[in-house]
C-alpha positions as CSV (number, residue, x, y, z in Angstrom):
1,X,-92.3,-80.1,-50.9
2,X,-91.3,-77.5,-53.1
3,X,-89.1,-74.0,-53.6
4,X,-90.5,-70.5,-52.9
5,X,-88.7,-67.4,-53.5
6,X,-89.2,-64.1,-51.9
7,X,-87.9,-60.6,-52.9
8,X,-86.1,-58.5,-50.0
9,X,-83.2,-56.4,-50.3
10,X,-79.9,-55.4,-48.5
11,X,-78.0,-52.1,-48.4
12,X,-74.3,-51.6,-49.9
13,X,-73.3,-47.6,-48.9
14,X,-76.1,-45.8,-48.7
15,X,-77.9,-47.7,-51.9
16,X,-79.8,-50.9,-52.3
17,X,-79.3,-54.1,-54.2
18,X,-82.7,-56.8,-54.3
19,X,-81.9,-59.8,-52.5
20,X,-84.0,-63.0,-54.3
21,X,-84.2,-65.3,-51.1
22,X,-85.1,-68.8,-52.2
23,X,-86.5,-71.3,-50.3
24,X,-85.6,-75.1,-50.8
25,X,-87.5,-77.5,-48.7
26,X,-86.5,-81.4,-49.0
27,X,-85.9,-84.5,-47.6
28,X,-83.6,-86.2,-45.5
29,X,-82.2,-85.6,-42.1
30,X,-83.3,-82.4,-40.2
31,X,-81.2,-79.1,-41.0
32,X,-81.1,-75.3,-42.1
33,X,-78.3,-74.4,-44.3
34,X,-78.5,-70.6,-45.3
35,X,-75.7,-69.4,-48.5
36,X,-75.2,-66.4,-50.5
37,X,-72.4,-64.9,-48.5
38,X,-74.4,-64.5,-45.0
39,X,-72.4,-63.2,-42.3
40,X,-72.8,-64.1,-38.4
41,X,-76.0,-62.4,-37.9
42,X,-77.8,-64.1,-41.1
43,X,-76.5,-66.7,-39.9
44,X,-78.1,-66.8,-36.7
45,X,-81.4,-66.1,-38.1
46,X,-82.5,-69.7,-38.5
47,X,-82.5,-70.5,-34.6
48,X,-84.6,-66.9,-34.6
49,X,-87.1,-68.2,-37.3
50,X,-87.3,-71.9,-35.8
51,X,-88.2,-70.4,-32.6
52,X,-90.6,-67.4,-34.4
53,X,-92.6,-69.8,-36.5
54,X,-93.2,-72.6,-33.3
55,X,-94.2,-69.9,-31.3
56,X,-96.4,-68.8,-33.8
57,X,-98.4,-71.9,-33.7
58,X,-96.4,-73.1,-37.4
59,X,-95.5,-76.6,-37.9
60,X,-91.4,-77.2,-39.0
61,X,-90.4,-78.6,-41.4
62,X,-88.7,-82.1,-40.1
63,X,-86.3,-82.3,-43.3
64,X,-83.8,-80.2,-44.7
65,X,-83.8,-76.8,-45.8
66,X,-81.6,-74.9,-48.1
67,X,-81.6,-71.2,-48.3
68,X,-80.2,-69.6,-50.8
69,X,-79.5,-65.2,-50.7
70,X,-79.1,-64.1,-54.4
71,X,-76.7,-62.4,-55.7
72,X,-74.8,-64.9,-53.9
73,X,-71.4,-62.4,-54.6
74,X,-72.6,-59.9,-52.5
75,X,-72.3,-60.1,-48.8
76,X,-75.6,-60.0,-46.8
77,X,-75.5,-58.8,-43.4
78,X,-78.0,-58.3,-40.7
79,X,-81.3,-59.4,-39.3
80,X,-83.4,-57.8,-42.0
81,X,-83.2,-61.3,-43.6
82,X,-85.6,-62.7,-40.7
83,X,-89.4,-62.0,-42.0
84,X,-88.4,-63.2,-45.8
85,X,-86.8,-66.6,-44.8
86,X,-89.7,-67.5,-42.4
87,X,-92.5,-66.6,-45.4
88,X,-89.9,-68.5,-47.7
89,X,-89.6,-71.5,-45.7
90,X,-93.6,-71.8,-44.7
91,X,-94.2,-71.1,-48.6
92,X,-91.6,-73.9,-49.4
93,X,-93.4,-76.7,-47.0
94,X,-97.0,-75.7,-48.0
95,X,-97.5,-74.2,-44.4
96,X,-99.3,-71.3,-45.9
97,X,-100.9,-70.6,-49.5
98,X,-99.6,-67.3,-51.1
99,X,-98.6,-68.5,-54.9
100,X,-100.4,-65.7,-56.5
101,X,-99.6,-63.4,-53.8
102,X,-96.2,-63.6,-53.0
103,X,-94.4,-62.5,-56.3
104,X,-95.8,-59.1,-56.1
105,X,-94.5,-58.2,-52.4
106,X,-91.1,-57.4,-50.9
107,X,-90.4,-57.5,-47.3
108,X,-87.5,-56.9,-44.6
109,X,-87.7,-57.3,-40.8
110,X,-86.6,-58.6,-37.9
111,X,-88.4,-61.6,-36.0
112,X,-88.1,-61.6,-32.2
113,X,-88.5,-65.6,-30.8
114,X,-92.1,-64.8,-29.5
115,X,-92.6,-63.9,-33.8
116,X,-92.6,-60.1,-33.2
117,X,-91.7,-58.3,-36.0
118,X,-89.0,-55.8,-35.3
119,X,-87.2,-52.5,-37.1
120,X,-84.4,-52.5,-38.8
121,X,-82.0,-49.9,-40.3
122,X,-81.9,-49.2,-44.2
123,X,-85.4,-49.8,-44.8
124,X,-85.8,-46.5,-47.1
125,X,-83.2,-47.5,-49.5
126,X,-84.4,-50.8,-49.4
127,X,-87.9,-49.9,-50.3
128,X,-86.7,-47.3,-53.2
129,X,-85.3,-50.1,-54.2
130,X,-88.3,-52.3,-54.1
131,X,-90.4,-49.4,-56.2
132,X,-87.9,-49.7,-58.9
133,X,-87.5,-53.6,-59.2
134,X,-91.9,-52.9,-59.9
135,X,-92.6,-54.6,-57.1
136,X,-96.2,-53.5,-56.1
137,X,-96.2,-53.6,-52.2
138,X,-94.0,-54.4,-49.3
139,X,-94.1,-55.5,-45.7
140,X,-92.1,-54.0,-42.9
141,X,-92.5,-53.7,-39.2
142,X,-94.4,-51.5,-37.2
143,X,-92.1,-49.1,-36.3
144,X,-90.3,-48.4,-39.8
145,X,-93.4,-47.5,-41.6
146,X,-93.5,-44.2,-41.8
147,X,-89.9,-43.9,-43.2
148,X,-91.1,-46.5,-45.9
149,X,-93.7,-44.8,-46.7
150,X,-92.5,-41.7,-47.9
151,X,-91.4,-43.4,-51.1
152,X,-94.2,-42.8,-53.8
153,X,-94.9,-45.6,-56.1
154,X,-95.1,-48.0,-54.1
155,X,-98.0,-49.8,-51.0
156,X,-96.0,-50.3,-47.6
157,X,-98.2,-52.9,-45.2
158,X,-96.8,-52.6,-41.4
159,X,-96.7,-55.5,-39.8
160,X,-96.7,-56.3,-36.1
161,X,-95.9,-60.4,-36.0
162,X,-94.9,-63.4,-38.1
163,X,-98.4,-64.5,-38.1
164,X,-100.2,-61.3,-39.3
165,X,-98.1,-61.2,-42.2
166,X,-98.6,-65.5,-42.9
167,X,-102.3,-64.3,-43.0
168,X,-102.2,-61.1,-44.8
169,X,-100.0,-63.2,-47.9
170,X,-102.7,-65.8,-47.7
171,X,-105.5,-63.2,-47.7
172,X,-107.2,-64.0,-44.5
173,X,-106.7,-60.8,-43.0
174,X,-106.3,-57.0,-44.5
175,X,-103.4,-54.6,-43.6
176,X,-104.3,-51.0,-44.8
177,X,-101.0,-49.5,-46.4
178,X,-99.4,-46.6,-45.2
179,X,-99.2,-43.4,-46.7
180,X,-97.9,-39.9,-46.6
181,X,-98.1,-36.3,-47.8
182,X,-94.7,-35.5,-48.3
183,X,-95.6,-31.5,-48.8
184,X,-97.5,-32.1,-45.6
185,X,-94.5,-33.4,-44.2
186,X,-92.4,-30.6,-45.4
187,X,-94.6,-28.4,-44.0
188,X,-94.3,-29.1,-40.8
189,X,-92.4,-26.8,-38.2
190,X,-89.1,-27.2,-37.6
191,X,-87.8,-28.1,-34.4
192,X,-86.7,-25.4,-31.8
193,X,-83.5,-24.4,-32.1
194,X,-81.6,-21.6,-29.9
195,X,-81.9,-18.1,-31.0
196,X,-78.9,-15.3,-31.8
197,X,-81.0,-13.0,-30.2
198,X,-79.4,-14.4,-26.7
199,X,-75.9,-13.9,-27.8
200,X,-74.8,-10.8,-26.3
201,X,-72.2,-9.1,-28.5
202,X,-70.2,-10.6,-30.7
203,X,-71.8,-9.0,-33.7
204,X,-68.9,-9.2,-35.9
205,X,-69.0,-12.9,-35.3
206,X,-72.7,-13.2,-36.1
207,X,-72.3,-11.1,-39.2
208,X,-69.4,-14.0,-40.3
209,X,-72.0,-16.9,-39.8
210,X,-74.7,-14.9,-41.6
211,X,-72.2,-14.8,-44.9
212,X,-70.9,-17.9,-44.2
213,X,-74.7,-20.0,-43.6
214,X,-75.7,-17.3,-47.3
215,X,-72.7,-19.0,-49.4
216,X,-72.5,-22.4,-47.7
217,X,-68.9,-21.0,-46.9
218,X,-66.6,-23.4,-44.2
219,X,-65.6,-20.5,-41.5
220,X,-62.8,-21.2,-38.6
221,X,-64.1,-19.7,-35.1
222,X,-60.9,-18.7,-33.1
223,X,-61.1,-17.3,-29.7
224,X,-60.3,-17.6,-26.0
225,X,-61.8,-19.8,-23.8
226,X,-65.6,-18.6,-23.0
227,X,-66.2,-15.8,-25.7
228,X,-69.0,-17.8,-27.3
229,X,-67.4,-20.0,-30.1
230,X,-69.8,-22.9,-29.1
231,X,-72.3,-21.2,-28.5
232,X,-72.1,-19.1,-31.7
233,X,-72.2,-22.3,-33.2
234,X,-74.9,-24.2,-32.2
235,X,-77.0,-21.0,-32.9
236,X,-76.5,-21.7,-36.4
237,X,-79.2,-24.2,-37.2
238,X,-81.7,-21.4,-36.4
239,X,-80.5,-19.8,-39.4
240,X,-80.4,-22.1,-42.2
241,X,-82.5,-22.5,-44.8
242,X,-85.2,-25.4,-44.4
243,X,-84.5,-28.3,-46.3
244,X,-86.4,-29.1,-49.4
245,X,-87.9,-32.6,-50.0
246,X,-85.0,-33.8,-52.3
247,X,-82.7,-33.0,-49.6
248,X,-84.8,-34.4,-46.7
249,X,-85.4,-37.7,-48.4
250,X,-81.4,-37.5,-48.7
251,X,-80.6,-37.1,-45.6
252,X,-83.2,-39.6,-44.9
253,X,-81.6,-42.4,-46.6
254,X,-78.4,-41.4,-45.0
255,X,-79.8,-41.3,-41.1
256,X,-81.7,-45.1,-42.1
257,X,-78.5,-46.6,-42.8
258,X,-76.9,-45.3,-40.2
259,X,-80.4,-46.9,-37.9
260,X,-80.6,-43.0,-36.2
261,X,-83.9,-42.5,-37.0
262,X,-86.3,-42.1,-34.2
263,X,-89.4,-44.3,-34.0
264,X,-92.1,-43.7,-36.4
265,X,-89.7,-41.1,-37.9
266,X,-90.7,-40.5,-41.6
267,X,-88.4,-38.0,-42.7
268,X,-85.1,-35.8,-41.3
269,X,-86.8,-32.3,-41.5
270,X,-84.4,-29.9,-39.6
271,X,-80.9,-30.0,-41.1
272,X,-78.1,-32.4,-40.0
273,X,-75.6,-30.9,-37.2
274,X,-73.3,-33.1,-36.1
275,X,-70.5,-32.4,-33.3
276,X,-67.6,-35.0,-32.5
277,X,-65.5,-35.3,-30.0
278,X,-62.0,-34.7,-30.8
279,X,-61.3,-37.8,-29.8
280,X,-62.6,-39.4,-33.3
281,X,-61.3,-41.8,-35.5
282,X,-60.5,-41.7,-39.2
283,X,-62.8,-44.3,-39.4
284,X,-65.5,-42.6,-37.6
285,X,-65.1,-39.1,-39.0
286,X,-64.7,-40.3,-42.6
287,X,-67.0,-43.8,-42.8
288,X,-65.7,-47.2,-43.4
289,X,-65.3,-51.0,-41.5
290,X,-65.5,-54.3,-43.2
291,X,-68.4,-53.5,-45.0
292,X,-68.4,-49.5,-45.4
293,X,-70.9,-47.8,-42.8
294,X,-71.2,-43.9,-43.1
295,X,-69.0,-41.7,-41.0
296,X,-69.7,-38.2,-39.4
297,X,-69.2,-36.0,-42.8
298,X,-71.7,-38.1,-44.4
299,X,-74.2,-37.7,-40.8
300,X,-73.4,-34.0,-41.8
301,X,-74.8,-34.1,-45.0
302,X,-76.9,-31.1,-46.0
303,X,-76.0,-30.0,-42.8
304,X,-73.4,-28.5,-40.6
305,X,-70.3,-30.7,-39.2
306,X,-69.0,-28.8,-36.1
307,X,-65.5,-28.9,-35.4
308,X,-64.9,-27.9,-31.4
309,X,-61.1,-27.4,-30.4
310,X,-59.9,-28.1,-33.9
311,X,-56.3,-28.5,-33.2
312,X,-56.7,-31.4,-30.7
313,X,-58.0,-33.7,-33.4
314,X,-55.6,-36.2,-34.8
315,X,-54.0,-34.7,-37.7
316,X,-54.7,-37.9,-40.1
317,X,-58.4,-37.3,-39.4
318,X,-58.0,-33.6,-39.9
319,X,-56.0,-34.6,-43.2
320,X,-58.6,-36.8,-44.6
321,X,-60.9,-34.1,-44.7
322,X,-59.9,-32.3,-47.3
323,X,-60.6,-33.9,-50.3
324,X,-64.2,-34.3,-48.9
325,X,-64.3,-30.8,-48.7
326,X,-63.7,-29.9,-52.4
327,X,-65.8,-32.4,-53.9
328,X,-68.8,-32.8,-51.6
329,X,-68.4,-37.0,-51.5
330,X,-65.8,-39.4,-50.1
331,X,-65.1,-42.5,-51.6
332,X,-63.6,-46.0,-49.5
333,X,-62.4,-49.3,-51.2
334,X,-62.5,-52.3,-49.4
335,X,-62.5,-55.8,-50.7
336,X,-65.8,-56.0,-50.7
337,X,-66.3,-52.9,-53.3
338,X,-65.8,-49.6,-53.8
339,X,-68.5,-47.3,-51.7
340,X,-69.0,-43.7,-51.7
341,X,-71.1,-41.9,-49.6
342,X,-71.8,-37.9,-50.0
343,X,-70.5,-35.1,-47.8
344,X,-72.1,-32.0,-49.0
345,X,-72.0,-30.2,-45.3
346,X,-70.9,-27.0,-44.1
347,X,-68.0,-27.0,-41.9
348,X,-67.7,-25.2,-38.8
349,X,-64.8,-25.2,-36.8
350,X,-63.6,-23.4,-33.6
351,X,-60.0,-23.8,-31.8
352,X,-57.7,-21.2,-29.1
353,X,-55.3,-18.5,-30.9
354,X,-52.7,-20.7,-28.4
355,X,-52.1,-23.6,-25.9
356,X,-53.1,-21.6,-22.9
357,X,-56.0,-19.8,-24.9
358,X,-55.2,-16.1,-24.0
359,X,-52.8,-15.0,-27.6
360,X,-54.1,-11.8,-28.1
361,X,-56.8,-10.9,-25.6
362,X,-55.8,-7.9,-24.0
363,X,-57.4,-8.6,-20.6
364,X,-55.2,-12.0,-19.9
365,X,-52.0,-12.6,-20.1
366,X,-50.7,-15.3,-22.6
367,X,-47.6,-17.3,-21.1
368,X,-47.2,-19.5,-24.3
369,X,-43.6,-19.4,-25.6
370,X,-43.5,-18.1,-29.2
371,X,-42.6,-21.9,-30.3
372,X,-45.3,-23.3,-28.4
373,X,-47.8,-20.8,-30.3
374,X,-46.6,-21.8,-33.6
375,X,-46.7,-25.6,-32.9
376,X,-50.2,-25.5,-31.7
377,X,-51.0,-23.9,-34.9
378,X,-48.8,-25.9,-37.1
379,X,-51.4,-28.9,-35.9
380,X,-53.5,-27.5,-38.7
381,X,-52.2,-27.9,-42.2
382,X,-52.1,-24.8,-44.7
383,X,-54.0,-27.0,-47.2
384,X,-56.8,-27.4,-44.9
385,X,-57.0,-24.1,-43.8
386,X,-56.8,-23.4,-47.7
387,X,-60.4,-24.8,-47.7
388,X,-61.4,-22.8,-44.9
389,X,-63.4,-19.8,-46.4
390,X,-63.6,-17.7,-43.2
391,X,-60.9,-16.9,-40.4
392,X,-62.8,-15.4,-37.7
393,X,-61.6,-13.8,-34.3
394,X,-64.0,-14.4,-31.9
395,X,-62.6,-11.7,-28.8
396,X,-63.5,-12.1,-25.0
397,X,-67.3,-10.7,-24.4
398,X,-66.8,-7.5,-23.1
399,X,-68.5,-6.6,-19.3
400,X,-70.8,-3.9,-20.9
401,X,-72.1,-6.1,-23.2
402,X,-72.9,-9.3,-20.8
403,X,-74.5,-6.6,-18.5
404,X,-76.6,-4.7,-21.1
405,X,-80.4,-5.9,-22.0
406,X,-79.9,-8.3,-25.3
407,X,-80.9,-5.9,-28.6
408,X,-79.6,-8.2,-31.1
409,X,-81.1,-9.2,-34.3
410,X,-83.6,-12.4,-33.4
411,X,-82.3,-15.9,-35.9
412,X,-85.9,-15.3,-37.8
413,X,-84.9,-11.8,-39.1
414,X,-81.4,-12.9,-40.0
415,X,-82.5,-16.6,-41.6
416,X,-85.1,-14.3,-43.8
417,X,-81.8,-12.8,-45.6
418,X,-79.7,-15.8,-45.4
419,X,-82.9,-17.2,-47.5
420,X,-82.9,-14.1,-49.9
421,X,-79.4,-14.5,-50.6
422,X,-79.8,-18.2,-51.5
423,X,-82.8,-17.6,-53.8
424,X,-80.5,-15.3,-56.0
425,X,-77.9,-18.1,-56.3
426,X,-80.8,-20.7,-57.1
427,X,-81.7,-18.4,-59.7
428,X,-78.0,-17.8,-60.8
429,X,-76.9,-21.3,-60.6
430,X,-80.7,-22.5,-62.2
431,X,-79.8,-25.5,-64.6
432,X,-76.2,-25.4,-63.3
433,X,-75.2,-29.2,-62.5
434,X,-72.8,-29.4,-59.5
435,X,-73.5,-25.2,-58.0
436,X,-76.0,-25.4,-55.4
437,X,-74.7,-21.9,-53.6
438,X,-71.5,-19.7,-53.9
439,X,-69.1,-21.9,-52.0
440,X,-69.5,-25.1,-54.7
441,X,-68.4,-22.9,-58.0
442,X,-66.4,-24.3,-60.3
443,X,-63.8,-22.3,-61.8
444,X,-65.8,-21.3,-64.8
445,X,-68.3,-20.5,-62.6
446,X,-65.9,-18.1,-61.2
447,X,-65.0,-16.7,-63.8
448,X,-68.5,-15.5,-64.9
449,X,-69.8,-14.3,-61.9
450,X,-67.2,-13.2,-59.5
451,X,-65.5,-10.7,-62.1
452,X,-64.0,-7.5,-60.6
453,X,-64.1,-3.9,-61.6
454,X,-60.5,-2.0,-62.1
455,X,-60.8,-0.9,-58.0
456,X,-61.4,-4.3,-57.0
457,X,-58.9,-5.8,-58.9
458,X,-56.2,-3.1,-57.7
459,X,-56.7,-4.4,-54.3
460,X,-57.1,-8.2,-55.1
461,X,-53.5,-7.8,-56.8
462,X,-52.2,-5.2,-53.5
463,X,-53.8,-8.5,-51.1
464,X,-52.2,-11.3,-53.2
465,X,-49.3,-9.6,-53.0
466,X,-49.1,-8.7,-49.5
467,X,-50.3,-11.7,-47.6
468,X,-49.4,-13.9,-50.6
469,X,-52.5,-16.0,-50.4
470,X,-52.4,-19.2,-52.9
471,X,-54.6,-19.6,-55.4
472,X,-57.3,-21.7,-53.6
473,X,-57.3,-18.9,-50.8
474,X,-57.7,-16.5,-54.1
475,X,-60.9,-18.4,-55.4
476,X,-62.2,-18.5,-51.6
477,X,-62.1,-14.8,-51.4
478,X,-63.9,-13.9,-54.4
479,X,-66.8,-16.6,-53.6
480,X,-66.8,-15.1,-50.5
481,X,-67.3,-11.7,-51.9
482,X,-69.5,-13.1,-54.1
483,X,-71.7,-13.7,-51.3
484,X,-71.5,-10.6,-49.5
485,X,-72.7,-8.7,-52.7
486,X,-75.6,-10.9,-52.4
487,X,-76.8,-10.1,-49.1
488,X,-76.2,-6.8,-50.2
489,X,-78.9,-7.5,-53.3
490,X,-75.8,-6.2,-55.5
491,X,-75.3,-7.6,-59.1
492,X,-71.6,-6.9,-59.0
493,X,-68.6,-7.2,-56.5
494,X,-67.9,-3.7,-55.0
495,X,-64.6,-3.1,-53.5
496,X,-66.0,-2.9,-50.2
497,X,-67.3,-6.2,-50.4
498,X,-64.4,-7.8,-51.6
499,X,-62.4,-6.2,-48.8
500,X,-64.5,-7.8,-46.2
501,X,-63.7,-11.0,-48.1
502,X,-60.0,-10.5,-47.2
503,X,-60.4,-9.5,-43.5
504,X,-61.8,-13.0,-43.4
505,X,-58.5,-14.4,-44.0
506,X,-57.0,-14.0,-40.8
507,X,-54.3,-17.1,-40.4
508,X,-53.5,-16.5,-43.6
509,X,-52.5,-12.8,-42.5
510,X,-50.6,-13.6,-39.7
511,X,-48.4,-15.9,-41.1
C-alpha cells in the first residue's frame, strides 16, 4: 500500500492550472473519498472508475482510498479527472508498475464503465499547460489528439481504453505520439463560404463591408425586410483575411473550452462567425455561470459576431456590449475568481429603419406613427451606436437588378484588396502593442496617422458642427477614413475619403 501521484490539469476561463492528483491507498473498511473542491461530476467519477477498472480485468482495492485534487482551493469540475484517478489508484495498490514512468506524463480523459477512454473539452489549454509545467508527454483520448497535438514541445499518446494506457505506463506496449505540421495545417484550404458574386446589386452595401472587413470597423446594416442584410452578411467570411497560426491556435483554445470542436479537429482554420438569436441572455452573449464558461463575443473571437434584428435584443445584453467593444476583452467576477476572456471580433449588425420595416423605401408604404419610429430606434442606445463605425442603408433590390445576369465583383477579387489594405496597417502598426488594424487605434495612434490637410479639416469642423457627432463618432470617422485611404494605396487622408467616412454616419445624421 502506498501513495502515487499523477499530474493532470483543469481549466479556469480559457487558461489552465496543473491539477497534482494524489492517490492514497490504506486500510480499513471499503471506501472512495475524493477532496480538493470536486464538484458533482468529480464526484461521480469513482462509481465510473470502479466500474472501468473491473471491467478492465483490474483487481480493487478492498480498503479505503483517499483522493486528494491539488490545489485543493481551486474548484475542479468535470469528467477529465477519470483517466488520472484510475492510473492513481492502480499505482497506489501496486496493480500496475510505472514508478519511473509516471512522473514524466500528464493525462486527462474520460472513462466510459466498459474502460473506454473518452474526449473531453479543454484539452488544448490543458496540454499548453502541461508543456510548461516540463512535463515530457501526455495521454488523452482518441478523439482529442489532434487538437493536443498542435502544441510543440511536448509528446501527446492517444489512448483508446483504461488498459492501453495501464500498459503503455508499464511499458508493455508502445503508443506512437502524435504530431503535426502546423504550416501544413495552415495551409490548408479554407472552407467554402458563399460568394458576393451572387448578390445582385447592392453595391454600395458591398463597398461598406469591403472598408469595414479592411479596418476591422463594426458597421450597422439597416434595411427593409428582404433587401439582403443577411445575406450581405454571411457573405462576409469569404472576404476576410485567413487567420494566422497565432490566431488559429487562439481561437482554438477558445472553441476547446467551449467543447465545439469537431472530432479529430486540430485547429479553427476559417474565422469565427457566430449569429444569435435575439432571444439571448446576458449570460449567454457576454460568458459567465458558476464557474465562468465563454459567451458568444468570446465564440466571435477573431471573427465576426452577427447581430440579426438588432433592436429586438434585450437592451441589458445590448448594453453590456459596449465595453467589450472598446477594449477587445470582457472580464466577470464570481466567487470563485475573477475570469476574463477576449472579444476581439468584428461586429456586424442589421435591424428595420421602423416596426413595420418599410421607413423610407419608396415602393411601400410605412404606416408607423412617428412615435412608434422613434421608440423602435430609441431600443438602441447612442453610446452603442457611438461604437458603431458604419451606418449603412441597405434599400429594397430593385427589379432590374434581380432580373439582370450577376456581373458583380467575385469575394476572391475583393478579399485580395481587403488583404492589401491590411498588410499596409501590419506594416504601419509593426511593433505597435495593442493596433492590429485601423479600428483598434489608440488615440496617439490617431493622432499620428489620421492627420488632415487644411480641406479636410474644413469639412471635419463643417460635419461636427452640423450633425454634432461626439467625440467617439469623431475618432470613428477618421479611422474610418483612415481606412478608405488605404484601399485607395494613399499615404494621406484626402477629402474625398474622409467624406465617405461621414456618409457612413447615417443615425447619427438623422437624429
Amino acid at each position: 500500500m502506498r501513495l502515487a501521484t499523477v499530474e493532470s490539469g483543469a481549466v479556469f476561463g480559457i487558461d489552465a492550472f496543473s491539477v497534482r492528483i494524489e492517490v492514497h491507498a490504506g486500510g480499513g473498511d471499503f471506501a472512495t473519498v475524493i477532496v480538493g473542491l470536486p464538484d458533482a461530476a468529480v464526484r461521480e467519477s469513482k462509481d465510473r472508475v470502479w466500474t472501468a477498472l473491473q471491467n478492465s480485468a483490474f483487481r480493487p482495492h478492498a480498503g479505503r482510498i483517499t483522493i486528494n485534487l491539488a490545489p485543493a482551493d481551486m474548484r475542479k469540475e468535470g469528467p477529465s479527472f477519470d483517466l488520472p484517478i484510475a492510473i492513481g489508484m492502480l499505482a497506489a495498490t501496486d496493480e500496475i508498475d510505472c514508478t519511473g514512468r509516471l512522473a514524466s506524463f500528464g493525462m486527462i480523459g474520460e472513462l466510459a464503465l466498459s474502460g473506454e477512454v473518452r474526449r473531453v473539452r479543454g484539452v488544448l489549454p490543458i496540454v499548453l499547460e502541461m508543456r510548461r509545467a516540463g512535463l515530457s508527454g501526455v495521454l488523452v483520448p482518441v478523439d482529442n489528439a489532434d487538437e493536443a497535438a498542435v502544441v510543440e514541445g511536448i509528446n501527446v499518446y492517444p489512448v483508446r481504453t483504461l488498459r492501453q494506457a495501464a500498459d503503455f505506463l508499464e511499458g508493455n506496449t508502445s503508443i506512437d505520439p502524435v504530431h503535426h505540421d502546423l504550416d501544413e495545417l495552415c495551409r490548408r484550404s479554407r472552407r467554402p463560404a458563399a460568394d458576393f458574386f451572387d448578390v445582385k446589386g447592392q453595391e454600395s452595401a458591398k463597398r461598406a463591408l469591403e472598408i469595414a472587413v479592411s479596418g476591422g470597423h463594426n458597421i450597422l446594416l439597416i434595411g427593409p425586410p428582404g433587401s439582403g442584410k443577411s445575406m450581405l452578411a454571411k457573405r462576409i467570411a469569404s472576404i476576410l483575411p485567413e487567420m494566422t497560426l497565432e490566431e488559429a491556435l487562439e481561437a482554438t483554445r477558445v472553441h476547446s473550452i467551449a467543447g465545439l470542436l469537431d472530432e479529430h479537429q486540430a485547429l479553427v482554420l476559417n474565422r469565427p462567425f457566430r449569429s444569435p438569436h435575439h432571444t439571448v441572455s446576458d449570460i449567454g452573449l457576454l460568458g459567465g455561470g458558476a464557474n465562468p464558461m465563454p459567451g458568444e463575443i468570446t465564440m466571435a473571437h477573431r471573427g465576426v459576431l452577427f447581430l440579426d434584428e438588432l433592436p429586438e435584443f434585450s437592451r441589458n445584453a445590448l448594453e453590456v456590449l459596449r465595453q467589450p467593444l472598446e477594449d477587445g476583452k470582457v472580464t466577470i467576477s464570481r466567487a470563485a475568481g475573477t475570469v476574463t476572456f477576449p472579444c476581439q471580433f468584428m461586429l456586424v449588425a442589421a435591424m428595420n429603419p421602423c416596426p413595420c420595416g418599410y421607413y423610407g423605401d419608396p415602393g411601400r408604404e410605412c404606416r408607423c406613427a412617428p412615435q412608434a419610429i422613434l421608440n423602435y430606434r430609441n431600443r438602441i442606445s447612442g453610446p452603442l451606436l457611438d461604437r458603431i463605425d458604419l451606418h449603412v442603408e441597405v434599400p429594397a433590390v430593385r427589379y432590374e437588378d434581380l432580373a439582370a445576369v450577376p456581373n458583380g465583383e467575385t469575394s476572391e477579387t475583393v478579399r485580395q484588396r481587403v488583404c492589401a489594405a491590411r498588410a499596409r496597417q501590419n506594416h504601419r502598426f509593426h511593433g505597435r502593442k495593442g493596433a492590429l488594424c485601423n479600428s483598434t487605434m489608440a488615440p496617439a495612434d490617431i493622432h499620428s496617422f489620421c492627420t488632415l490637410g487644411n480641406d479636410a479639416q474644413d469639412l471635419m469642423r463643417l460635419a461636427m458642427n452640423e450633425y454634432r457627432f461626439s467625440a467617439r463618432a469623431y475618432d470613428r470617422i477618421l479611422k474610418v477614413a483612415r481606412t478608405i485611404a488605404d484601399l485607395d494605396n494613399s499615404e494621406n487622408i484626402l477629402v474625398h475619403h474622409l467624406t465617405e467616412a461621414i456618409q457612413y454616419r447615417t443615425l447619427d445624421r438623422a437624429q
